[in-house]
N, C-alpha and C positions, 0 to 999 in steps of 0.2 A: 613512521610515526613513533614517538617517545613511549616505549613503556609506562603510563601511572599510574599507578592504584591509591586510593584511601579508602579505610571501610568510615562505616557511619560512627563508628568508635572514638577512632584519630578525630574527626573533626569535632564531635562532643567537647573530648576533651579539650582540643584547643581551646574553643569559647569557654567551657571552665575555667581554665588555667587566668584567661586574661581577666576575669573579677575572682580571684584569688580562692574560689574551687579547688580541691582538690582533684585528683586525676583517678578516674575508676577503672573498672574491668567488666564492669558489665551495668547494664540501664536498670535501676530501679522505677516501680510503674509508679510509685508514689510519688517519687520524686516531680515536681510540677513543674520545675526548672529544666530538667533532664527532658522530662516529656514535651516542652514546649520546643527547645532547640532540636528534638527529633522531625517535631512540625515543619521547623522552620528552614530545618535541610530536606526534608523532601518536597518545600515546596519551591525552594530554589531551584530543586534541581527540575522538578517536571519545567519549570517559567524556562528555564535555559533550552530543556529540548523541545520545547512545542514552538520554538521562535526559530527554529533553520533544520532543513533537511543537512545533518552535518553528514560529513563524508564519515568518520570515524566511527555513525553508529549506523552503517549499513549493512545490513544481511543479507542474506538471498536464498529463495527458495524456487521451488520450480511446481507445476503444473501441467498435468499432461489432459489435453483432452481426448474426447470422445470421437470418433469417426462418427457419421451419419448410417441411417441403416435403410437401404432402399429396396433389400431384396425381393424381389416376386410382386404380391400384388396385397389388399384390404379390405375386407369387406365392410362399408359404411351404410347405417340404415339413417333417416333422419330422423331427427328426431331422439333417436336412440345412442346413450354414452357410451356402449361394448363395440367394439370395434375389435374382427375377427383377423387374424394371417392366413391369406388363402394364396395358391398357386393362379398364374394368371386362365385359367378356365374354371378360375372359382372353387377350388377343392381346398379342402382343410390344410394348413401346414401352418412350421412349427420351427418360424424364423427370427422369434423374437426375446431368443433368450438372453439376448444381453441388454433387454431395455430396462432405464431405470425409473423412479421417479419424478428424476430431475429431468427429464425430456421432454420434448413437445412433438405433438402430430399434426401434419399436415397432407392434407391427401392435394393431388395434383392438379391442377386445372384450377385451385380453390385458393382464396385470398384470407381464410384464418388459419389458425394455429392455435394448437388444442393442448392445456397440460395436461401429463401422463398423470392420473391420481394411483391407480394399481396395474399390476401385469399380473398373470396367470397362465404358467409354461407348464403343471404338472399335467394336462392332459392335451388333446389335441382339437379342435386347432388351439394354437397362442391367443390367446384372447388380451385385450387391453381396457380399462375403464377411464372413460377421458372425465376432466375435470369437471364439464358440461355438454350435454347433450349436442350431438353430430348437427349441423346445421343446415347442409348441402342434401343437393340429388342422394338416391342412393344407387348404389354402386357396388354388383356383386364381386369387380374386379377392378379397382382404381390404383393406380401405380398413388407413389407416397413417398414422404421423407419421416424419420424419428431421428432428431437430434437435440443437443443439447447445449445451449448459448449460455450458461451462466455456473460457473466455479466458486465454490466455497474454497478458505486457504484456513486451514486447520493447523497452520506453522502457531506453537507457543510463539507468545512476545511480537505477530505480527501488528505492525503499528501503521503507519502512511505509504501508499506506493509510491514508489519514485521514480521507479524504469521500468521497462514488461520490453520483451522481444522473445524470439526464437529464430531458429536457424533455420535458413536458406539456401541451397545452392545459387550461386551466378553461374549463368551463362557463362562458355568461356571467350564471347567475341566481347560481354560488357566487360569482364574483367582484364581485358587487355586495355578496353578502353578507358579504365580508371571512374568507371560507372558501377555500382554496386549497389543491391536493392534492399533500400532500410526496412529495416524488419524490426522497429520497434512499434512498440506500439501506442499510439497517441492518448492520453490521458482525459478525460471527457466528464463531464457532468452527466448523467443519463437523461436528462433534458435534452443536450447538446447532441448524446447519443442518437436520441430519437429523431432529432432534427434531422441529421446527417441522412438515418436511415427511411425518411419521407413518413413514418408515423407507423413503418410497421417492418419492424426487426428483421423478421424473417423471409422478405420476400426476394434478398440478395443472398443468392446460392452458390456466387462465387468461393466460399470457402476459405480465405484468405482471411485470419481478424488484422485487422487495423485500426479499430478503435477498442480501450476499454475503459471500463465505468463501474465505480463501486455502484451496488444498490443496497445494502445492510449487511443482516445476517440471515446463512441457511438454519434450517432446523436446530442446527448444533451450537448456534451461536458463534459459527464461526464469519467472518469478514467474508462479502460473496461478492464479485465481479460477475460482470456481464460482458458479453465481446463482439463486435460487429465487425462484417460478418459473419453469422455464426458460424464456426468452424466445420468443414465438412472430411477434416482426414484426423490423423492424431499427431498432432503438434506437441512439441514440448517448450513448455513460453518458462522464459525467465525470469523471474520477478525481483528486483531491488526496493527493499524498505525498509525503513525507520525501526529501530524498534520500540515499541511501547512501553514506558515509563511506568514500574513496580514500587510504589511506595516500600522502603527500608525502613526496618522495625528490630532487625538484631545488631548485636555488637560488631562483629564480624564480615557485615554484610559491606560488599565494598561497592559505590557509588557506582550509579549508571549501569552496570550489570558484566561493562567489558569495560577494555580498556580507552582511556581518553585521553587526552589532551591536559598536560600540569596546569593552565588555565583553568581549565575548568572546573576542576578540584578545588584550585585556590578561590574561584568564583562561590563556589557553596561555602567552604570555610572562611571568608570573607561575609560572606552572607552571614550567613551562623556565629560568628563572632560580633557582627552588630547588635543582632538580637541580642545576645546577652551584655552587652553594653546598653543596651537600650530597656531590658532590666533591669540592669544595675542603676538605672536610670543618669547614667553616663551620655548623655545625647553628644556629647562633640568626640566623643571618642567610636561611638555607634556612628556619627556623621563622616569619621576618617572611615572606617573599615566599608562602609554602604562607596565610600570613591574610589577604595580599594578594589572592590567586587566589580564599579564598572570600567576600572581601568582591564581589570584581568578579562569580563567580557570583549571587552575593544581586543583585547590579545588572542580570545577566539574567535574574531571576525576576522582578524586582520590573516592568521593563520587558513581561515576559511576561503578569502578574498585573491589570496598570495597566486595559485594559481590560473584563476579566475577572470581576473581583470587583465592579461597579459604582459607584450612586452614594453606594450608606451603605446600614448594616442596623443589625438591636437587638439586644439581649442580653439573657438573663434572668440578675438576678443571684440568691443562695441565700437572700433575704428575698424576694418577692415583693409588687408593691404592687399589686394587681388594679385594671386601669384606665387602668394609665402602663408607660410605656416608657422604656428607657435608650438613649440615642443613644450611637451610637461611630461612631470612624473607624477606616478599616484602617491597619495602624501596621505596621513590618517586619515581625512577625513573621508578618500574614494575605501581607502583600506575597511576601514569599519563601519561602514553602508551595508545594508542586507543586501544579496545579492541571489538570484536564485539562475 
C-alpha cells in the first residue's frame, strides 16, 4: 500500500486557495469559512469510512479469556443470594479467588445461570452474592461451574469487528489430509446468538466459542462481546477491526488517523473544495469537484475490489448456447460495486 498523508491543514488550504483565500498556518475559530470546511472534511471523511470495512484501516487486538472454575463443591440455600465454597463433604474452603464480576454461577443438575454481583475471599469459606436469590433445591454440597461468556475490548479507537479467531492445533492425520479446523469465529446478532444457543446461553459446556455477538457496552464504556459457547479454557481470540472515526479539529492533525490510500485523500479534498465553491456560491465549479470526489471514490472501490472479485468469471447471456460459455472481464462498473 502507498504511503499518504494530508493533515486537515493541506486540505483547508486547498479549498481556500481555489476562491482566492489566502493560504494559513493555523485555523482561526472566528473564521466561519475555515470553520465550516473543517465541518465539511470531517464529515466526508466519517461518510467514506462507515460505507466499507476497508482493508487499509484494520487493526488488531487480542482477548484472552477466562478458564471456568469447577473446583470442589457450593453451598446453595433457596431462596437465599450467598452462595458458599465448600469441600465435597461440605466444609468450608476457599476456592474462589479468582472469581470476578463478570461471571455467572450455575450449580449442576440445574437449568439457570446466576450473575456474580460480589465475591468475598478475605475470610473463610469464599463466599459469593448472586445477582438474585438461589432458585433450586438446596444443596450442602452441589458440584457447579463459574464462568465467564462475555468480553469488554478496552482497545482506544476500536470501531466495527471484522474477523475474531484463535489458535488451534490439527490433528496430524487432518492435516496431512488438507482438512484444517476453522477457528474463526462466526459473527452474530445476539438474536441470532440466542437462536443458535435454543434460548439459553449456557447450557453448551463444550467450551469451544464459535459464535460471537456484540451486545453494548461494559461498565467502562467499553465495546462488550458475548461468545457461544461459553469458553471453558483460556483462549487467546484475535480480533480484526475498523477503526473508529475521530473527528479532526487541529492543523496538523493528518486524516483518518493512519495511513490510506491517495484516493482517499483526494476524495475529502475534493469534498472540501466543493464546499467552498459552493460558498463562493460557484455551483458549476462546486458541481466539477463533487464528480471529482466520486470519481476518486470509484478509485477506492475499484482498489478495494482489485483483489476481490478474482481472476475472471462467465456470464449467461438471454439466448443460451448449451455447451459454451461467454468470458468477460470485470469492467468499472463490477470494479466499483460494494463488495464485502
Amino acid at each position: 500500500m502507498p504511503v499518504a498523508t494530508k493533515t486537515l491543514g493541506v486540505i483547508i488550504n486547498a479549498a481556500l486557495k481555489e476562491v482566492g483565500e489566502p493560504e494559513i498556518t493555523e485555523f482561526t475559530s472566528s473564521n466561519i469559512l475555515q470553520q465550516r470546511l473543517i465541518e465539511v472534511s470531517n464529515n466526508a471523511t466519517r461518510e467514506l469510512v462507515d460505507r466499507l470495512d476497508y482493508t487499509w484501516r484494520l487493526q488488531r487486538t487480542t482477548i484472552s479469556t477466562n478458564a471456568d472454575i469447577t473446583t470442589e463443591n457450593a453451598h446453595v440455600i433457596n431462596g437465599d443470594a450467598t452462595v458458599n465454597s465448600v469441600t465435597s463433604d461440605g466444609d468450608d474452603a476457599d476456592n474462589w479467588g479468582s472469581v470476578s464480576t463478570s461471571m455467572w454461577f450455575r450449580a449442576s443438575g440445574t437449568q439457570k445461570s446466576y450473575q456474580i454481583s460480589s465475591i468475598t475471599t478475605s475470610g473463610s469459606p469464599d463466599t459469593l452474592e448472586l445477582e438474585t436469590a438461589y432458585l433450586d433445591d438446596t444443596n450442602t454440597a452441589v458440584g457447579y461451574r463459574i464462568f465467564q461468556d462475555s468480553y469488554g475490548i478496552s482497545t482506544s479507537g476500536f470501531g466495527d469487528l471484522v474477523e475474531a479467531s484463535y489458535g488451534d492445533s490439527a490433528s496430524w492425520a487432518s492435516a496431512m489430509g488438507g482438512v484444517l479446523p476453522d477457528d474463526r469465529l462466526i459473527k452474530k446478532t445476539f438474536p441470532d446468538l440466542m437462536a443458535l444457543a435454543g434460548g439459553d446461553r449456557h447450557r453448551d459446556t463444550s467450551g469451544r466459542p464459535r459464535v460471537i455477538a456484540e451486545i453494548g457496552v461494559d461498565s467502562s464504556n467499553n465495546p462488550q462481546f458475548v461468545l457461544w459457547p461459553y469458553p471453558n479454557d483460556t483462549y487467546l481470540i484475535e480480533l480484526w477491526y475498523s477503526v473508529e472515526f475521530t473527528e479532526n479539529s487541529t492543523f496538523s492533525t493528518v486524516m483518518f488517523g493512519n495511513d490510506a490510500p491517495s484516493s482517499a485523500y483526494d476524495y475529502i479534498e475534493h469534498k472540501t473544495v466543493a464546499a467552498a465553491h459552493l460558498w463562493d456560491e460557484n455551483t458549476n465549479k462546486s458541481a466539477v469537484y463533487e464528480q471529482m470526489a466520486r470519481n476518486a471514490f470509484d478509485n477506492i472501490l475499484r482498489r478495494e475490489n482489485r483483489e476481490k472479485i478474482g481472476t475472471g468469471f462467465t456470464i449467461e447471456t438471454n439466448r443460451r448456447r448449451y455447451g459454451g460459455r461467454y468470458p468477460a472481464r470485470s469492467g468499472i462498473l463490477f470494479d466499483t460495486a460494494y463488495r464485502r
